[in-house]
Each structure stands twice: as structure tokens, then as C-alpha cells.
N, C-alpha and C positions, 0 to 999 in steps of 0.2 A: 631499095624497095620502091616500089613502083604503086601507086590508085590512092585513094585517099580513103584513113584509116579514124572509122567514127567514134569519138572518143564516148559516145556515149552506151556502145555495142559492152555487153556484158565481155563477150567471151567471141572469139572467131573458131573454125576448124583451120585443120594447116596439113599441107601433102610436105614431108622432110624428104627428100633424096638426096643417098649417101649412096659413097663407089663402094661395091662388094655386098654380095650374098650376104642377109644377118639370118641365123636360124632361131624360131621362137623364143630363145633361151632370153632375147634381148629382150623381148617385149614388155618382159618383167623391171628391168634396170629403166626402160625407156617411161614409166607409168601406167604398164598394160596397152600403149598405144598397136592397135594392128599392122606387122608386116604386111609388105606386098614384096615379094624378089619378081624382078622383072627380067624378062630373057637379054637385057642388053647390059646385065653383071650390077647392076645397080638393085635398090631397094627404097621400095616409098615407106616412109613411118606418118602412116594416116593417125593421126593428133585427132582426139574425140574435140569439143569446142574447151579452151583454154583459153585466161587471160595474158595480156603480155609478159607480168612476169611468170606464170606456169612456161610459157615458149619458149622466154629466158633461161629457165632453169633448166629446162630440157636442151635446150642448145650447147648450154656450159656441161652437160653429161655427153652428149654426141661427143662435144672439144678435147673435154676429159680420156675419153675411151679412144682417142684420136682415129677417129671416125673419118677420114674424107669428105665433106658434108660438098653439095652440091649445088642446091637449091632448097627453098625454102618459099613456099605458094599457099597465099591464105586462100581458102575456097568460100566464095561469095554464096552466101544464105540465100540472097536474092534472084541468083540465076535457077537454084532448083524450087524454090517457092514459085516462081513464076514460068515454070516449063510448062507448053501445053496453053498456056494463059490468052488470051485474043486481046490486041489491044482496041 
């Protein structure tokens, strides 16, 4: 895992991409997190803001379900608070 992770940060968001079409059904087992299927046979599990072990726990279910997991990208709060912004 790659950028440096603020221990002080409540909770991050997180994009999960796993190989294969999941259809809504998952999104329930996943904790409500939103599908995205993308036309290149993969699927993003947009993670609402979760702390590390909620990530955890969600990753050890992907594992579980033996899921193909692919990547796993926390989305910086910082780049959409300051879009737009002038320095």
C-alpha cells in the first residue's frame, strides 16, 4: 500500500476492485456498500468512509466468498474538498 495513512483520520472511503460481474445481491453481504460493474468484467465496491478494521472485515468477506480481489484504493477526502479551490 502506497501514501501515508493519518492515524488520526476517523474513517477513509475505499474503491475495492474485484475480477467478475457481482449483481446487487452482493451489496447486502458486502455492508450495503455500492456496486459499480464496469465494462472491462471487473466491479468497484465503493466502501462509504470505514475505519481500518471495518476494511478488514470487509476484505476477510471478499477472501471468504473467494472473490478475486484486485485492488484496493483509498480515495483522498482532500482532493474532492479542494477541487475547484485557487491556491
Amino acid at each position: 500500500m502506497t501514501g501515508h495513512i493519518d492515524p488520526h483520520r476517523d474513517s477513509d472511503r475505499y474503491a475495492i476492485r474485484v475480477d467478475g460481474l457481482l449483481d446487487a445481491r452482493w451489496s447486502a453481504l458486502l455492508d450495503g456498500a455500492a456496486l459499480r460493474r464496469d465494462a472491462d468484467g471487473t466491479t468497484v465496491i465503493d466502501c462509504p468512509a470505514i475505519d481500518q478494521a471495518a476494511l478488514h472485515g470487509l476484505l476477510r468477506r471478499i477472501r471468504d466468498a473467494a472473490l478475486p480481489l484486485i485492488s484496493v484504493t483509498r480515495i483522498d477526502h482532500d482532493i474532492h474538498t479542494h477541487e475547484g479551490a485557487t491556491p
